[in-house]
One Martini backbone bead per residue (centre of mass of N, CA, C, O) as a GRO file, in nm:
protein
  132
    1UNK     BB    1  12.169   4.703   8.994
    2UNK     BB    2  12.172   5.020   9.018
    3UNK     BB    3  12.348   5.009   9.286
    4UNK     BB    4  12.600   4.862   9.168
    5UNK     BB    5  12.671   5.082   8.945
    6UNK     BB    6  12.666   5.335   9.088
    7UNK     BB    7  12.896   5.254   9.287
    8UNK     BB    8  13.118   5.190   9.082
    9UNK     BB    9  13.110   5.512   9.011
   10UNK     BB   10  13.045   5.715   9.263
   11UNK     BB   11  12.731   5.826   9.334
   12UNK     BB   12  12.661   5.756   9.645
   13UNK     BB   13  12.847   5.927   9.755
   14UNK     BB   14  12.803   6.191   9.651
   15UNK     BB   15  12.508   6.216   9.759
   16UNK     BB   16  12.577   6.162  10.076
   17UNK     BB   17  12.749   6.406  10.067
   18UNK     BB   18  12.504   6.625   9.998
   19UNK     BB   19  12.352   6.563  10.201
   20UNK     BB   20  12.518   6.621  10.449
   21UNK     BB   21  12.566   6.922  10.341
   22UNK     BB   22  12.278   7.019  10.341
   23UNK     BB   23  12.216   6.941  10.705
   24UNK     BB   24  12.457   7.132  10.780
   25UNK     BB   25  12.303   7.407  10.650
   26UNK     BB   26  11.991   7.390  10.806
   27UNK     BB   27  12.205   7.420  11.084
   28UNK     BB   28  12.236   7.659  11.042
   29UNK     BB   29  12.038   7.824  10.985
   30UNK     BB   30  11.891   7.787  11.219
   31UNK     BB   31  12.129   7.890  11.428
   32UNK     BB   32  12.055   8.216  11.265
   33UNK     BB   33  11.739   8.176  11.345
   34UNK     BB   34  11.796   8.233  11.657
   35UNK     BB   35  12.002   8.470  11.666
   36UNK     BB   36  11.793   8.657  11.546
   37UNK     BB   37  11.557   8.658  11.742
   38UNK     BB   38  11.721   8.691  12.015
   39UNK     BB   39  11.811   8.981  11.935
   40UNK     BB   40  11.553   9.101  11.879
   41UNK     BB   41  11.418   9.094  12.130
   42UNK     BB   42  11.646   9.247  12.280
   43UNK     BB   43  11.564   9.506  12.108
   44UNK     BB   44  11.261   9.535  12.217
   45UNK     BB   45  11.320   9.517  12.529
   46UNK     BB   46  11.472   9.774  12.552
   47UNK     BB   47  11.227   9.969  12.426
   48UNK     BB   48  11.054   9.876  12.689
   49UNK     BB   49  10.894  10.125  12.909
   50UNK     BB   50  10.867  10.096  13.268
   51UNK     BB   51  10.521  10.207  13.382
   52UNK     BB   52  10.437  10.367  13.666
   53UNK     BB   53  10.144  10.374  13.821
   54UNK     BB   54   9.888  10.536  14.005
   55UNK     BB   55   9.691  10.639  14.202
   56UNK     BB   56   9.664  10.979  14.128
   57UNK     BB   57   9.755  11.058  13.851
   58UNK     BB   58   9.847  11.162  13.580
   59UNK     BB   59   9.748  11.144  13.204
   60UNK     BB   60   9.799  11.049  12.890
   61UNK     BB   61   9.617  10.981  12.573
   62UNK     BB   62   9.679  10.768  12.279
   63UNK     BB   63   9.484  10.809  11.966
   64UNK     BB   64   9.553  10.622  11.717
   65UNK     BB   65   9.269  10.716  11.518
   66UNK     BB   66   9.421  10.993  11.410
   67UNK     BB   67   9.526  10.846  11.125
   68UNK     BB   68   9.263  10.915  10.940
   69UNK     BB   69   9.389  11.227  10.944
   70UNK     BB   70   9.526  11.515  10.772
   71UNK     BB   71   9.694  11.585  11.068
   72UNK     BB   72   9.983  11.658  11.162
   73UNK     BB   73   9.954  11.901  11.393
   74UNK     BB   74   9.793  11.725  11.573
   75UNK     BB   75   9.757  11.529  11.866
   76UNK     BB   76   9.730  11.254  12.053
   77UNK     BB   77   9.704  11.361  12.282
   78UNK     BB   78   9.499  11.320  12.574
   79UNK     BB   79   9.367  11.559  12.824
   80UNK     BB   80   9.413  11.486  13.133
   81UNK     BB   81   9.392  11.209  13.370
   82UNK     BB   82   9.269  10.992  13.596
   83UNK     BB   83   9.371  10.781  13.849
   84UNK     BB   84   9.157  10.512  14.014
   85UNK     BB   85   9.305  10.246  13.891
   86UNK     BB   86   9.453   9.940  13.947
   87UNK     BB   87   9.546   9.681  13.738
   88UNK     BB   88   9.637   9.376  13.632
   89UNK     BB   89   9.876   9.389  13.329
   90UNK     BB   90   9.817   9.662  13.235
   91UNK     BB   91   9.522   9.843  13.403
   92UNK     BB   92   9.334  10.136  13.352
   93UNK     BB   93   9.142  10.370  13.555
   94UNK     BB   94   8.994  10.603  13.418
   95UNK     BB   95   8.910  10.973  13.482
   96UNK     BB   96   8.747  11.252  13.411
   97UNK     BB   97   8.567  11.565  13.444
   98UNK     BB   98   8.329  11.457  13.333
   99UNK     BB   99   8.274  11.151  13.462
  100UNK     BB  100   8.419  10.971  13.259
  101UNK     BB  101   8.460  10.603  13.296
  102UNK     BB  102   8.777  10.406  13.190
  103UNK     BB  103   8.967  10.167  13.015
  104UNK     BB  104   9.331  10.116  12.997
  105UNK     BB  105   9.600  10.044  12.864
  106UNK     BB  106   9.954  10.106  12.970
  107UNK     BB  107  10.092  10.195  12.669
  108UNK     BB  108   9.903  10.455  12.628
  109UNK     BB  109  10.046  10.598  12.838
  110UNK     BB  110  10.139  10.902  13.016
  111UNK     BB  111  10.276  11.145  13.213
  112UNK     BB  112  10.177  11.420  13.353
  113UNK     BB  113  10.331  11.752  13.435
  114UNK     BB  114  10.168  11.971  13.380
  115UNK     BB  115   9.993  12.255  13.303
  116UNK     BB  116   9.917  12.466  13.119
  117UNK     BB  117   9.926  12.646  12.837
  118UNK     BB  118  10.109  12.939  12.735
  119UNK     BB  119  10.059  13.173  12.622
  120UNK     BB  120  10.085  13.407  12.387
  121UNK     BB  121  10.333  13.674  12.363
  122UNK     BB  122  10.315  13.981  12.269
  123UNK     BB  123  10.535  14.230  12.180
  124UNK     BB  124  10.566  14.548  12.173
  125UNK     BB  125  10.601  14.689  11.839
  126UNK     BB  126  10.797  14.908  11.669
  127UNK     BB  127  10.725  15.159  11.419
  128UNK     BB  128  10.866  15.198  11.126
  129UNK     BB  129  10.969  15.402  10.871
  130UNK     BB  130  10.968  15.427  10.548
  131UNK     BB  131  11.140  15.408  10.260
  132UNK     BB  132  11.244  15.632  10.033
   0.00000   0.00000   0.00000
């Protein structure tokens, strides 16, 4: 009897067309929570750089650690390592100069360059005398 009262007044047509439109719009919000996950995948895969290493680079490793000391310019990189072993999934068995070995994801890793650092050159500066 309610339904055909509802009927009658046209109250079932528009509840029908409103699920209709709330199913509609639940399936755009989908398909733009795909094409955001998309857009950010391929936003994250295009900044990770793909890092060869081989036995016998050197290598800096990044210290994560060092985020609890409030020391600014202090550098979070330490090294140089030698890769003794390269394991597959990107893992790498370091070695110091003091025979300590250990593995590393190579995420934390980069390629060392350099030799020592240079050290600091003070030229010798001529003194001017005083302003009377």
């Amino acid at each position: 009897m309610l339904i055909s009262i509802l009927k009658k007044n046209g109250l079932v047509r528009s509840t029908e067309a409103a699920l209709n439109e709330l199913n509609e719009l639940r399936d755009q919000a989908y398909e733009n929570s795909l094409i955001y996950k998309e857009r950010t995948k391929n936003l994250h895969d295009s900044k990770i750089k793909n890092c060869i290493f081989n036995v016998g680079d050197q290598v800096l490793l990044f210290n994560s650690r060092l985020k609890i000391f409030s020391r600014k310019l202090k550098t979070r990189w330490s090294g140089p390592f030698t890769i003794t072993e390269v394991f597959p999934y990107g893992t790498t068995k370091l070695s110091h100069t003091d025979g300590s070995d250990f593995k590393v994801n190579c995420h934390r890793l980069k390629h060392y360059f350099g030799g020592d650092t240079p050290t600091m050159v003070v030229p010798d500066l001529q003194t001017f005398p005083k302003d009377e």
